[in-house]
SEZA-435402 format. One record per atom (N, C-alpha, C): x, y, z; residue number from 1; atom name; residue in three letters. Coordinates in Angstrom, 2 decimals. Layout:
BEGIN
<votor east="X" north="Y" up="Z" num="NUM" atome="CA" residu="ALA"/>
...
***
This chain:
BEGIN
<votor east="25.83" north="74.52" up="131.94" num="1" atome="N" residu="UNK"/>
<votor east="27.12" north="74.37" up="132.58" num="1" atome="CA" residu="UNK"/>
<votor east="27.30" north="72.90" up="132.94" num="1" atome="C" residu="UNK"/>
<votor east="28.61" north="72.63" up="132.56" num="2" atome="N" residu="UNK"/>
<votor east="28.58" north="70.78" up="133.07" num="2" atome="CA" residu="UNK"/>
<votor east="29.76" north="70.66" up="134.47" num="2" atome="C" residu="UNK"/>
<votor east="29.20" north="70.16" up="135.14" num="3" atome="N" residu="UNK"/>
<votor east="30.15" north="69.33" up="136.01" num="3" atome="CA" residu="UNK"/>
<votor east="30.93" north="67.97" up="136.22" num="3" atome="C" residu="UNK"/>
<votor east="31.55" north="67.93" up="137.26" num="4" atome="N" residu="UNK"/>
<votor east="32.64" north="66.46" up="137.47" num="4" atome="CA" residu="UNK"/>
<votor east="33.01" north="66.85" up="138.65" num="4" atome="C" residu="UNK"/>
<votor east="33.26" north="65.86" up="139.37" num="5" atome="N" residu="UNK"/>
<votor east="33.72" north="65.34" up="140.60" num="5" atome="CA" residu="UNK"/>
<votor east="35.05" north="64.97" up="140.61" num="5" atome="C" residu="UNK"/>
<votor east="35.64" north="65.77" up="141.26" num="6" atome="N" residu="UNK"/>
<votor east="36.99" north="65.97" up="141.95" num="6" atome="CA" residu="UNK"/>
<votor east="37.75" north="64.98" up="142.25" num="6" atome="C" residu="UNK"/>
<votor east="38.28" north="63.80" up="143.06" num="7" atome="N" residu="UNK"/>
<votor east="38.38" north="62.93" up="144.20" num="7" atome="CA" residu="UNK"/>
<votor east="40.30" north="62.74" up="143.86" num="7" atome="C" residu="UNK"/>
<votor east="39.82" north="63.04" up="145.25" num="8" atome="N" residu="UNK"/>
<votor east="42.15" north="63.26" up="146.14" num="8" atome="CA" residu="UNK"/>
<votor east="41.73" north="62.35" up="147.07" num="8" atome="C" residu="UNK"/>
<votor east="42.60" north="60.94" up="146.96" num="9" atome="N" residu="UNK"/>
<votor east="42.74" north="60.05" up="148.04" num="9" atome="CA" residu="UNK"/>
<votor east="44.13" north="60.48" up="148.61" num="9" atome="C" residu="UNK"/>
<votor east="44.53" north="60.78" up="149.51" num="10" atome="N" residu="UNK"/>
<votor east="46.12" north="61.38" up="150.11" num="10" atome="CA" residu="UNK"/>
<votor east="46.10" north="60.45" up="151.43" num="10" atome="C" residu="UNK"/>
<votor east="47.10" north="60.34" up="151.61" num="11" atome="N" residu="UNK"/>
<votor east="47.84" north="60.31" up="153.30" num="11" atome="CA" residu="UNK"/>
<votor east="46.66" north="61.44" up="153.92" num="11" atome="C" residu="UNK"/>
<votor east="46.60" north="61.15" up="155.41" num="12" atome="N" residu="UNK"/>
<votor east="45.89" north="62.39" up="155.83" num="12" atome="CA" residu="UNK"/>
<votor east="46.90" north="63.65" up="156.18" num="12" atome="C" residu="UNK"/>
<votor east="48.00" north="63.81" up="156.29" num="13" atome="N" residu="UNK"/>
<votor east="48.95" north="64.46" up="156.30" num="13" atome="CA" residu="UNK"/>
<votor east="48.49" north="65.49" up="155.96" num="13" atome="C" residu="UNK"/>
<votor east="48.25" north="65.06" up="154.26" num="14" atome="N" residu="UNK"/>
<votor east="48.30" north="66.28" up="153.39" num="14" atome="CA" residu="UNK"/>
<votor east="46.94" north="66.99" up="153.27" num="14" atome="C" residu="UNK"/>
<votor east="45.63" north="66.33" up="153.93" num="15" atome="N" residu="UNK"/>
<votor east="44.74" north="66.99" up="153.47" num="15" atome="CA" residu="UNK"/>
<votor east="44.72" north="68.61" up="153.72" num="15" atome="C" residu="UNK"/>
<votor east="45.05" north="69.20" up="154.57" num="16" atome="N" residu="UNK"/>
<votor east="44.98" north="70.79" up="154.62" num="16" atome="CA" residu="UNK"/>
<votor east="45.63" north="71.31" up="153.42" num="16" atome="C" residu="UNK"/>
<votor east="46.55" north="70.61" up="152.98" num="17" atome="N" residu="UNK"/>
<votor east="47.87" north="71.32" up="151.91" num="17" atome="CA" residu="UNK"/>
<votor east="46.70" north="71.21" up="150.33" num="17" atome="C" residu="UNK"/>
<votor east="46.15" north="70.23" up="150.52" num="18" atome="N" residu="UNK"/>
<votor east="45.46" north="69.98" up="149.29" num="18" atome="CA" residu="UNK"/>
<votor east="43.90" north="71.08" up="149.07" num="18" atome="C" residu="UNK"/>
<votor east="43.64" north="70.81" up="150.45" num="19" atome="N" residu="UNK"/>
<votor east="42.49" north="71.82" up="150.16" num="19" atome="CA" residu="UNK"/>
<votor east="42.89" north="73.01" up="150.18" num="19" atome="C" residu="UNK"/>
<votor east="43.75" north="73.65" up="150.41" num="20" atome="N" residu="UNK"/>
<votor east="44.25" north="75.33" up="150.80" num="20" atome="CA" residu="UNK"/>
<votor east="44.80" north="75.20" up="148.81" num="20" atome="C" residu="UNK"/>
<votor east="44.99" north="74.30" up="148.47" num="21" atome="N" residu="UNK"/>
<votor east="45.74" north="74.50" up="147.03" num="21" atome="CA" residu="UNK"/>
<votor east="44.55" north="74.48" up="145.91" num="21" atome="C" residu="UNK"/>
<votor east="43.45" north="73.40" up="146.12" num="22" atome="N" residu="UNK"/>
<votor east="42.39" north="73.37" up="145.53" num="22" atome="CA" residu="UNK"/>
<votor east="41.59" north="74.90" up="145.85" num="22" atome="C" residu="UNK"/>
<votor east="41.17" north="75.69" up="147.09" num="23" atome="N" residu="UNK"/>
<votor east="40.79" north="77.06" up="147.31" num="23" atome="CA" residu="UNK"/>
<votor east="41.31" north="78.21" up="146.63" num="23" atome="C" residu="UNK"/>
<votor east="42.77" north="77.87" up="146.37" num="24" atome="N" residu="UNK"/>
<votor east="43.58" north="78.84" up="145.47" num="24" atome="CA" residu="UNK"/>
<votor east="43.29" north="78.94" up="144.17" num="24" atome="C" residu="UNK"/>
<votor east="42.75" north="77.48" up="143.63" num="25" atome="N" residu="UNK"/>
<votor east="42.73" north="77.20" up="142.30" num="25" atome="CA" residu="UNK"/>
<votor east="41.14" north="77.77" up="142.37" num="25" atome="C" residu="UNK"/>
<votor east="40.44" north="77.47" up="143.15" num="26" atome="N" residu="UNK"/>
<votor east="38.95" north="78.46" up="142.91" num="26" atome="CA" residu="UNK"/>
<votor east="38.08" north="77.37" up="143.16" num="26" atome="C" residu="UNK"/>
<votor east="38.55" north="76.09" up="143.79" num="27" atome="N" residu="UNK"/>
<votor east="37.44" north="75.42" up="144.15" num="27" atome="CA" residu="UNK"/>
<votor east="36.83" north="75.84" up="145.88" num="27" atome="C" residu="UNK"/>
<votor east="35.05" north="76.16" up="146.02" num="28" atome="N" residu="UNK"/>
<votor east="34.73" north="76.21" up="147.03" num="28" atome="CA" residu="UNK"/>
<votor east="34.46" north="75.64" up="147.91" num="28" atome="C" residu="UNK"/>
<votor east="34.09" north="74.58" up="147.99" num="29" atome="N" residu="UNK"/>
<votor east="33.71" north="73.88" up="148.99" num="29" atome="CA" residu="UNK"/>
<votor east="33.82" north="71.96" up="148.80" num="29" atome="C" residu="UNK"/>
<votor east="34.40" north="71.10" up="150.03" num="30" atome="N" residu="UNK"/>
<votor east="34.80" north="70.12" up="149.34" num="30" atome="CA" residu="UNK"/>
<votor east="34.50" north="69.05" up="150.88" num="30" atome="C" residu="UNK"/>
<votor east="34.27" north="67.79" up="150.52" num="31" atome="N" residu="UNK"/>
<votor east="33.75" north="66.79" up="151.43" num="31" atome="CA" residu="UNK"/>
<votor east="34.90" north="66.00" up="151.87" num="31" atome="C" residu="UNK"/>
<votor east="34.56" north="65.73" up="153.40" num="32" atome="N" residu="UNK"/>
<votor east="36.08" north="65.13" up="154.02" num="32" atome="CA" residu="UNK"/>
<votor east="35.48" north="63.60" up="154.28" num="32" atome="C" residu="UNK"/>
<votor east="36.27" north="62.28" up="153.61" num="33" atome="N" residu="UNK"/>
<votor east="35.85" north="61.40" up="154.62" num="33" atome="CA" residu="UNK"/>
<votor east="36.74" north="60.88" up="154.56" num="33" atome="C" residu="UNK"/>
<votor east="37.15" north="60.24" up="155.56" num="34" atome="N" residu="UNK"/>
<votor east="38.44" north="58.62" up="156.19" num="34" atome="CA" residu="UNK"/>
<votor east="38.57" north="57.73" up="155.79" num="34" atome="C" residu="UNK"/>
<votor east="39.61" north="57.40" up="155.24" num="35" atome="N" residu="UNK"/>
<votor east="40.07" north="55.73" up="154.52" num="35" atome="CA" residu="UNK"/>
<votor east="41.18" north="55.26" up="155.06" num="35" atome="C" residu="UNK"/>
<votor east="41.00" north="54.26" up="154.37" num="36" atome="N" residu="UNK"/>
<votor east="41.89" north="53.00" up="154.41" num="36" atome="CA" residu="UNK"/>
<votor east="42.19" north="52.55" up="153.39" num="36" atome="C" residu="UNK"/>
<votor east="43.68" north="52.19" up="152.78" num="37" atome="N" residu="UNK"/>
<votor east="44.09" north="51.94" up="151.31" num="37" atome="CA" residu="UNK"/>
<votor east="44.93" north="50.79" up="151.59" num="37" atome="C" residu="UNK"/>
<votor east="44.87" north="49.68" up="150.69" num="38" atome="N" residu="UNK"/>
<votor east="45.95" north="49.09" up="150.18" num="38" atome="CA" residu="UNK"/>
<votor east="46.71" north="48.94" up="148.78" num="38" atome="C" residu="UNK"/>
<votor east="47.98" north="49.91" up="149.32" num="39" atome="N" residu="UNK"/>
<votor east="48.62" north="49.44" up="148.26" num="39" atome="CA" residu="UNK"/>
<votor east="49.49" north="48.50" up="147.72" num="39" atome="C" residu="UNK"/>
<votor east="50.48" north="48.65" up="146.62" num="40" atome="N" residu="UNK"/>
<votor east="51.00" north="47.20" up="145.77" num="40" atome="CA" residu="UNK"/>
<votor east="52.31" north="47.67" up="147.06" num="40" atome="C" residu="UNK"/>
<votor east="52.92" north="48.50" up="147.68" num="41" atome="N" residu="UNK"/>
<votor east="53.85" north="48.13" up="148.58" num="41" atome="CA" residu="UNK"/>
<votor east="53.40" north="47.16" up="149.98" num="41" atome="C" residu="UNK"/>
<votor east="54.80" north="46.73" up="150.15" num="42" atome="N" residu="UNK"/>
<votor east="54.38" north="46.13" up="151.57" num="42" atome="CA" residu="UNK"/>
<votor east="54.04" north="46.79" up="152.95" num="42" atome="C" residu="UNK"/>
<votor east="53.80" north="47.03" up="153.30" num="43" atome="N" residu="UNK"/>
<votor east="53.15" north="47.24" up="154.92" num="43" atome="CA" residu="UNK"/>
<votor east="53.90" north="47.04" up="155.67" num="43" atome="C" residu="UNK"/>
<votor east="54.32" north="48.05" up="156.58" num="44" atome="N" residu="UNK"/>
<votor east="55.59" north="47.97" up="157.73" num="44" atome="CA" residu="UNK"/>
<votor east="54.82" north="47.25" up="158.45" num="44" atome="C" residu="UNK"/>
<votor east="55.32" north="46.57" up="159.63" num="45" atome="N" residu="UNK"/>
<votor east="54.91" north="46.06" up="160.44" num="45" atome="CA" residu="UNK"/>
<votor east="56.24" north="46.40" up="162.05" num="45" atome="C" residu="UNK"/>
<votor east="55.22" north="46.22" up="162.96" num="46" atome="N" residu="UNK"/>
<votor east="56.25" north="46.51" up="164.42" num="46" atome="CA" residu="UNK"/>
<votor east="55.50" north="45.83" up="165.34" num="46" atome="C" residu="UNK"/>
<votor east="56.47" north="44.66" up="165.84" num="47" atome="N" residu="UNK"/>
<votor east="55.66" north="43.89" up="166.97" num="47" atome="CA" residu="UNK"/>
<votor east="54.70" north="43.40" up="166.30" num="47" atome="C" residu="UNK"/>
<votor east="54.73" north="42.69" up="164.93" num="48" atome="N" residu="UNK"/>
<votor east="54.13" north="41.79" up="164.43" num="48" atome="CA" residu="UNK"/>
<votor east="52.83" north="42.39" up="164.05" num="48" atome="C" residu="UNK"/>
<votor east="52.45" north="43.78" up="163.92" num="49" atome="N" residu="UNK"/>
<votor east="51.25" north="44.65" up="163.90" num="49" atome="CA" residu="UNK"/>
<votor east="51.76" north="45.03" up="162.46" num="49" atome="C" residu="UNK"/>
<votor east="51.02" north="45.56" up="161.92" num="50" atome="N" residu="UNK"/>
<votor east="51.02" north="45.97" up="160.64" num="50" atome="CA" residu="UNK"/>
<votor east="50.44" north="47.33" up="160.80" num="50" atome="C" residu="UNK"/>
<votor east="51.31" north="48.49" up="160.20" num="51" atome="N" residu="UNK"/>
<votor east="50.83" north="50.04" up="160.34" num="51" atome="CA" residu="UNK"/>
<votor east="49.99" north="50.43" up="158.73" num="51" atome="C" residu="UNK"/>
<votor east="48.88" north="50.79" up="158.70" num="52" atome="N" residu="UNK"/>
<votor east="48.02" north="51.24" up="158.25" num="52" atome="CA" residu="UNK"/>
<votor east="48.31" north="53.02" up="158.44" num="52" atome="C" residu="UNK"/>
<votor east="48.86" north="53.57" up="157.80" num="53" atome="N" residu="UNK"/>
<votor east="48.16" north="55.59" up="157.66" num="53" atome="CA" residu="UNK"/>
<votor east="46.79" north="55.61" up="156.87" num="53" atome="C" residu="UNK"/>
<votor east="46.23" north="56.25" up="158.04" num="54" atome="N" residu="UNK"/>
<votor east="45.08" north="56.58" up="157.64" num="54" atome="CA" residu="UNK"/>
<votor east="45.28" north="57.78" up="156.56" num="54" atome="C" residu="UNK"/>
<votor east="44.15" north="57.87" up="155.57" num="55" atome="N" residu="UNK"/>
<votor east="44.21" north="58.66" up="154.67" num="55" atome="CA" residu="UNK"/>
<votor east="42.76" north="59.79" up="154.55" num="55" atome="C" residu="UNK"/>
<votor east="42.84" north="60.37" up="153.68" num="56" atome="N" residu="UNK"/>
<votor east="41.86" north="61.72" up="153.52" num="56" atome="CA" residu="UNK"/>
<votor east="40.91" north="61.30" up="152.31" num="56" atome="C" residu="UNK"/>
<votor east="39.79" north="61.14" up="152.08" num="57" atome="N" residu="UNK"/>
<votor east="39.34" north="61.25" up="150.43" num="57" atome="CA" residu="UNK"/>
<votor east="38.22" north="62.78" up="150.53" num="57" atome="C" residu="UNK"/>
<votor east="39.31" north="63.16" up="149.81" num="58" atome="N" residu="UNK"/>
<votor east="38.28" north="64.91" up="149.19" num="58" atome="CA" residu="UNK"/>
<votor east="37.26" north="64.88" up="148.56" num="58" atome="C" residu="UNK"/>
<votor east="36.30" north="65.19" up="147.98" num="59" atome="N" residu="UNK"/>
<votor east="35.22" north="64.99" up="146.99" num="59" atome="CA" residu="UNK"/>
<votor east="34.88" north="66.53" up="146.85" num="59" atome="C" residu="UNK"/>
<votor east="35.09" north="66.94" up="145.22" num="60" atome="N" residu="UNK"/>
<votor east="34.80" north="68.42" up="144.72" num="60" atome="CA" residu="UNK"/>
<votor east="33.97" north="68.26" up="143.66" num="60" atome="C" residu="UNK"/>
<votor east="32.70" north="69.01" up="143.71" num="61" atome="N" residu="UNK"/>
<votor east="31.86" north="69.19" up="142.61" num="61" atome="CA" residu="UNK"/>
<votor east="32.32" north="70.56" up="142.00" num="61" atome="C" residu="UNK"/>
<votor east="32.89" north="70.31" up="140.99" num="62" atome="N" residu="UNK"/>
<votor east="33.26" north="71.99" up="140.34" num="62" atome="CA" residu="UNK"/>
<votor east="32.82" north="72.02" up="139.11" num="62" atome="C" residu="UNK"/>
<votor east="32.84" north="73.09" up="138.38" num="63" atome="N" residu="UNK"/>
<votor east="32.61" north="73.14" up="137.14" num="63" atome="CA" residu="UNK"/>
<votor east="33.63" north="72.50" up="136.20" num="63" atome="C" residu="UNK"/>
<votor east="33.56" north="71.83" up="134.91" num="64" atome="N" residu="UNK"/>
<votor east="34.38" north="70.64" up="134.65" num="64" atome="CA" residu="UNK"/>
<votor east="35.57" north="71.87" up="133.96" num="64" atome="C" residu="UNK"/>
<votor east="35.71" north="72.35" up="133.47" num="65" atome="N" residu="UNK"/>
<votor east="37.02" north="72.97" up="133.43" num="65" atome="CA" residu="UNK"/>
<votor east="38.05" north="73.50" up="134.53" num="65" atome="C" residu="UNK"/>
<votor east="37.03" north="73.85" up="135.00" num="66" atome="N" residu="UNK"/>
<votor east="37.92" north="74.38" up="136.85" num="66" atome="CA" residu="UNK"/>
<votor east="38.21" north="72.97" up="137.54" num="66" atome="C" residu="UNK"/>
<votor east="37.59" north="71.98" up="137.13" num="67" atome="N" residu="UNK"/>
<votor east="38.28" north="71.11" up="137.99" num="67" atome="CA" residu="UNK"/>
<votor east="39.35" north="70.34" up="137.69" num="67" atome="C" residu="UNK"/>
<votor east="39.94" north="70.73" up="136.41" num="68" atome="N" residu="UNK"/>
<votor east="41.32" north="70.12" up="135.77" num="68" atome="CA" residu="UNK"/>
<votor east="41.89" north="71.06" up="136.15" num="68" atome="C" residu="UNK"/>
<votor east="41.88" north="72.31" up="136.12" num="69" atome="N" residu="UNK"/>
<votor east="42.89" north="73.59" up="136.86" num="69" atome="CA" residu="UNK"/>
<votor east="42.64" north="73.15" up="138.25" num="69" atome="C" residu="UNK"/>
<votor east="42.04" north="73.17" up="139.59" num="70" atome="N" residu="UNK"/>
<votor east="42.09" north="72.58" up="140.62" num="70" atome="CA" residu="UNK"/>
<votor east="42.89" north="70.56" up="140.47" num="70" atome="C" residu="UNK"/>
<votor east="42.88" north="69.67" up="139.97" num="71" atome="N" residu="UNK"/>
<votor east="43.39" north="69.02" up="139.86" num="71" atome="CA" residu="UNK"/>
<votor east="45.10" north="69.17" up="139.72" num="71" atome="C" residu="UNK"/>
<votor east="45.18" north="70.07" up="138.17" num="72" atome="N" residu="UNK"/>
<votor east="46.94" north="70.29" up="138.28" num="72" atome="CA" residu="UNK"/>
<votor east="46.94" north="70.89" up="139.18" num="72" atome="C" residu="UNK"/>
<votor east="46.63" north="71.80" up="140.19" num="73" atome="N" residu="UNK"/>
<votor east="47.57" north="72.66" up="141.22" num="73" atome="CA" residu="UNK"/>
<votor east="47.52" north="71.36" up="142.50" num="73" atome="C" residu="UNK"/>
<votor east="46.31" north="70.82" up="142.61" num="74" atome="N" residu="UNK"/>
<votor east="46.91" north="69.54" up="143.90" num="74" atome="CA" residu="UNK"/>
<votor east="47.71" north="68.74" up="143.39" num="74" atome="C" residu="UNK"/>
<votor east="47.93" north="68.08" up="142.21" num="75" atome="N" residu="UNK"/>
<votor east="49.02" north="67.81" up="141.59" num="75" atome="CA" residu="UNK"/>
<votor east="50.56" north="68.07" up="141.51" num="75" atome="C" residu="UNK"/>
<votor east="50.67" north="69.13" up="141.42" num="76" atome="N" residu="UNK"/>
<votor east="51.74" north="70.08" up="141.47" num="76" atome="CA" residu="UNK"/>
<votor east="52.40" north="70.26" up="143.10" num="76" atome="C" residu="UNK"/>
<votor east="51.15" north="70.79" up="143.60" num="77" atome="N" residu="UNK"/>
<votor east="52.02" north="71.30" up="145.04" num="77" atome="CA" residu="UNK"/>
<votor east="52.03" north="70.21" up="145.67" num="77" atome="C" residu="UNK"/>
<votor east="51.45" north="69.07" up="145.86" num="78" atome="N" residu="UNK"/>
<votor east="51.43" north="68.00" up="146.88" num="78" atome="CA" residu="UNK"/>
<votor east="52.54" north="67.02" up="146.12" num="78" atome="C" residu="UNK"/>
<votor east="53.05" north="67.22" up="145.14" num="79" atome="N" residu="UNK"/>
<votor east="54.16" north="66.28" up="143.95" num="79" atome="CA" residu="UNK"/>
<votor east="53.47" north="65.05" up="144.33" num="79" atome="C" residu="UNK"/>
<votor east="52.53" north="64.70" up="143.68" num="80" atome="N" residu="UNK"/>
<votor east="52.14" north="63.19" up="143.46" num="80" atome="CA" residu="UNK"/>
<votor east="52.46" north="62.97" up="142.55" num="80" atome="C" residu="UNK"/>
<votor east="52.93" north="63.07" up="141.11" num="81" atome="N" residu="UNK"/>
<votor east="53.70" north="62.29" up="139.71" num="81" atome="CA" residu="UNK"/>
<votor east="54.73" north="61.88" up="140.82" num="81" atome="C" residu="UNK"/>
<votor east="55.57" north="62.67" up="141.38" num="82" atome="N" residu="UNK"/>
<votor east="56.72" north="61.88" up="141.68" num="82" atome="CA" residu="UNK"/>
<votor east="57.34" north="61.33" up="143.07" num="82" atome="C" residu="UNK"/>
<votor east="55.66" north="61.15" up="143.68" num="83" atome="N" residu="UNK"/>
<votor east="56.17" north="60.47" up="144.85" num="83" atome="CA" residu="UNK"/>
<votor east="54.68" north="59.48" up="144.98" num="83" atome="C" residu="UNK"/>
<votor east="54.56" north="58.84" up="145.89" num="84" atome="N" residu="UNK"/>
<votor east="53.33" north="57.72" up="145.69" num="84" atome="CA" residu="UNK"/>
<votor east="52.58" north="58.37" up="146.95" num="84" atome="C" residu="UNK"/>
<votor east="52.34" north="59.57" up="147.34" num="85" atome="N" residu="UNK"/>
<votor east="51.40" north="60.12" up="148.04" num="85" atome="CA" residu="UNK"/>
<votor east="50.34" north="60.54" up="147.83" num="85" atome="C" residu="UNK"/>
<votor east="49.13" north="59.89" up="146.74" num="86" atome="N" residu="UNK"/>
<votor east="48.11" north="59.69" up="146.47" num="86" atome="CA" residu="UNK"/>
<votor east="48.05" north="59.62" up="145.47" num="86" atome="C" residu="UNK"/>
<votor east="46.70" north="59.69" up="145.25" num="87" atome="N" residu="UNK"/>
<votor east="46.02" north="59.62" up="143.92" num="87" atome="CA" residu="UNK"/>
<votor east="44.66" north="60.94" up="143.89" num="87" atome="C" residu="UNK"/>
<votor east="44.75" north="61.30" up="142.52" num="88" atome="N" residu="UNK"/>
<votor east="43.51" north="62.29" up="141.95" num="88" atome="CA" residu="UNK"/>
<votor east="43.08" north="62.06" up="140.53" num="88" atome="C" residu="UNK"/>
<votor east="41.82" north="62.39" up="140.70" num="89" atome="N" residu="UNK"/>
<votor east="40.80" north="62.10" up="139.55" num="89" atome="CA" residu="UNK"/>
<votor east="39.57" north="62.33" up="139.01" num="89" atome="C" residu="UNK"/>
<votor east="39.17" north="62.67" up="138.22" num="90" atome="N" residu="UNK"/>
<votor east="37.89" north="63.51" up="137.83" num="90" atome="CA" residu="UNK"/>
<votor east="37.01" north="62.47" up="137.18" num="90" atome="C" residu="UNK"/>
<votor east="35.57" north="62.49" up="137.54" num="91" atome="N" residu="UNK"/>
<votor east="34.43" north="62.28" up="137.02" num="91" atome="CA" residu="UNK"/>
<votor east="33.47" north="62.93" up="136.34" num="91" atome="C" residu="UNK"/>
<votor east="32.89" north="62.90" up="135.23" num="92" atome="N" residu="UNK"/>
<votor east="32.07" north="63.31" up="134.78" num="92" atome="CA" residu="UNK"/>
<votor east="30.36" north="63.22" up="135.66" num="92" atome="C" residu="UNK"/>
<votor east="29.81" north="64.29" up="135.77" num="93" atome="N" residu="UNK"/>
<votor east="28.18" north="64.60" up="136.35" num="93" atome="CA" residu="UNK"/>
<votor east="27.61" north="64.33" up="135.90" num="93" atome="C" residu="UNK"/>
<votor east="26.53" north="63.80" up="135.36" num="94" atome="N" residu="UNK"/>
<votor east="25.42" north="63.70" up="134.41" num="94" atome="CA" residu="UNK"/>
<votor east="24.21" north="64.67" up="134.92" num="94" atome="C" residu="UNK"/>
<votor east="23.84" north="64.65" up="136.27" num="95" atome="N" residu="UNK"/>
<votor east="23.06" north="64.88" up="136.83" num="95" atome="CA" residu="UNK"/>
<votor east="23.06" north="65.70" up="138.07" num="95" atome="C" residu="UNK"/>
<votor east="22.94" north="66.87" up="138.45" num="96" atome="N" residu="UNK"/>
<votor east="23.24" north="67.10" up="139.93" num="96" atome="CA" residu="UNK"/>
<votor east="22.01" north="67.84" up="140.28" num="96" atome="C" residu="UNK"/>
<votor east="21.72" north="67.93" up="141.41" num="97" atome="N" residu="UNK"/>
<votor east="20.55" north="68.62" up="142.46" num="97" atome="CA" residu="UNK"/>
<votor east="21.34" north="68.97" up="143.92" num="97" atome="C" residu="UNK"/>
<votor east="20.61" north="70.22" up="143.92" num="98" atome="N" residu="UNK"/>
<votor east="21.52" north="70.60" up="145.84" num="98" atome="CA" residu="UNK"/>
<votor east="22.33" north="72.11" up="145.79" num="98" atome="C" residu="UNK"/>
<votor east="23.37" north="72.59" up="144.21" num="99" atome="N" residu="UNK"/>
<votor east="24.11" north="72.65" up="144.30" num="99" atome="CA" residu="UNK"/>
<votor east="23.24" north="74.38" up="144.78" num="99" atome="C" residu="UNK"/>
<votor east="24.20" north="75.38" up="145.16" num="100" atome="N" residu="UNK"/>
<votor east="23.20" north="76.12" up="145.46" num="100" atome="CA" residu="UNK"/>
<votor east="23.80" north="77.58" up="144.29" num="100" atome="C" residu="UNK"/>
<votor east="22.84" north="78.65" up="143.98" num="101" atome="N" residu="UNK"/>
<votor east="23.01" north="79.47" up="142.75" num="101" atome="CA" residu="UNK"/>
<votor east="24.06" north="80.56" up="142.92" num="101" atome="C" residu="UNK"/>
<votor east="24.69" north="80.34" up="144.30" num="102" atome="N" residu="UNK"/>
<votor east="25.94" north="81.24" up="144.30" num="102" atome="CA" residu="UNK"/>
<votor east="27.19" north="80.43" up="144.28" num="102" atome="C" residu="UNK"/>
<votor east="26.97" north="79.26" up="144.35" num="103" atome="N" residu="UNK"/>
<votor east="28.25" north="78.77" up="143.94" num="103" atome="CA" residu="UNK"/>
<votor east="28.27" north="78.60" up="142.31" num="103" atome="C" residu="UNK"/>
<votor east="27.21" north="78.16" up="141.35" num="104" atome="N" residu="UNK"/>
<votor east="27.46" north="78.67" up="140.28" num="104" atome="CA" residu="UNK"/>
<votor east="27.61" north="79.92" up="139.61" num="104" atome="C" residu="UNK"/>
<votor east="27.14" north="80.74" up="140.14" num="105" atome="N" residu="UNK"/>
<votor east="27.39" north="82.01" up="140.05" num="105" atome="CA" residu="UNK"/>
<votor east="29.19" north="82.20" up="140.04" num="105" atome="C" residu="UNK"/>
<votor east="29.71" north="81.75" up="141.19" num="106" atome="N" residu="UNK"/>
<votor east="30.79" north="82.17" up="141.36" num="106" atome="CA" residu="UNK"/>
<votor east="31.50" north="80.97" up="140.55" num="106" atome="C" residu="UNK"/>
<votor east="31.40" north="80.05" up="140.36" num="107" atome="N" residu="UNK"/>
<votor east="32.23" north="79.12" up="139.19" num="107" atome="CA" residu="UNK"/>
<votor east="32.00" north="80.11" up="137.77" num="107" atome="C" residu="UNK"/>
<votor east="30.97" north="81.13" up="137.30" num="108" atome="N" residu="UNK"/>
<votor east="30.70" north="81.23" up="136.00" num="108" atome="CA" residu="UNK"/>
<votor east="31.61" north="82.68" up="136.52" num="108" atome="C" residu="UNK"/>
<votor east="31.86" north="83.46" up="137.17" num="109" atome="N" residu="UNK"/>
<votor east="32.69" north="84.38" up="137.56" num="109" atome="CA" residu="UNK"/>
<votor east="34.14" north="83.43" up="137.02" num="109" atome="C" residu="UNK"/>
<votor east="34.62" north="83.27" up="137.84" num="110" atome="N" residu="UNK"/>
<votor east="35.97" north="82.47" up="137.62" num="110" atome="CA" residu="UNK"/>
<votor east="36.42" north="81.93" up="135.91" num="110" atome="C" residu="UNK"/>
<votor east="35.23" north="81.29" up="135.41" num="111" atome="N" residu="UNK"/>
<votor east="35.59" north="81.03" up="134.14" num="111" atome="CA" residu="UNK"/>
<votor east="35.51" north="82.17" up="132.96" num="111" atome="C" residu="UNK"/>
<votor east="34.53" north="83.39" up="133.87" num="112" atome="N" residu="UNK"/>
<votor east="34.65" north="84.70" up="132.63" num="112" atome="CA" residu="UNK"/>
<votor east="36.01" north="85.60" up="132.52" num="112" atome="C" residu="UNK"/>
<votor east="36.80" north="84.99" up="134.11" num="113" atome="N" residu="UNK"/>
<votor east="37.78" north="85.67" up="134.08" num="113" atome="CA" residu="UNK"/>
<votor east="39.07" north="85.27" up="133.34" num="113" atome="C" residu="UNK"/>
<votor east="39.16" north="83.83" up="133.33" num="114" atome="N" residu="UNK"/>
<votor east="40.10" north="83.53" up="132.66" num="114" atome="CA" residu="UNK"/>
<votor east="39.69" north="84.07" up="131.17" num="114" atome="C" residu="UNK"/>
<votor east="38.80" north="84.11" up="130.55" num="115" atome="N" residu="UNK"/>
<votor east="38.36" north="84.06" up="128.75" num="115" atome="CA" residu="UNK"/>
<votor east="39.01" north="85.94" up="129.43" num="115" atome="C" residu="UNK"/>
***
C-alpha cells in the first residue's frame, strides 16, 4: 500500500470546515499546527500595525488514492480555486513507521468499497 501526505494551509477560520470535509471523504486522523503566511497581497494595517490571520496547517497521512478524493472534497467545500483562502497539496511517502494496523485496515476497507 503506498502513501502521501495531505497538507491544507487555510485561514484558521476554516480549519473545522476542512477537517469535518476531509472525515467525510474517509480521512482519519490529521495533525494541527499554527502559522504564519505571507502572501503576494498587501497586509492591512491599523494604527500603523500590520494584521497578520493566523492560519491552520493540517497534515494527513492517507492512503495515496484517498488522499486526492480527501483533497477534492477540501477543495470543493472550502472553494479555494476561487477564492485565495488557502492552499492544498499532496506528497508522496517513501517511507513510514508509527502508522497503526487499524487505520490501514480501515483505508484498505474504504478503497474495496469504492472498486
Amino acid at each position: 500500500m503506498k502513501f502521501s501526505v495531505l497538507v491544507a494551509m487555510l485561514a484558521e477560520d476554516l480549519e473545522e470546515k476542512a477537517i469535518s470535509s476531509a472525515k467525510a471523504a474517509g480521512a482519519t486522523g490529521v495533525t494541527i499546527l499554527n502559522g504564519r503566511g505571507i502572501g503576494a497581497a498587501e497586509k492591512k494595517t491599523f494604527f500603523g500595525l500590520t494584521y497578520e490571520g493566523s492560519q491552520s496547517v493540517l497534515i494527513f497521512v492517507l492512503e495515496k488514492k484517498l488522499s486526492l478524493r480527501v483533497m477534492k472534497r477540501i477543495v470543493t467545500d472550502l472553494e479555494l480555486k476561487s477564492h485565495s483562502r488557502g492552499i492544498c497539496f499532496t506528497l508522496p511517502l517513501e517511507h513510514i513507521a508509527g502508522i497503526e494496523h487499524r487505520q490501514i485496515e480501515q483505508f484498505e476497507r474504504l478503497l474495496k468499497d469504492e472498486l
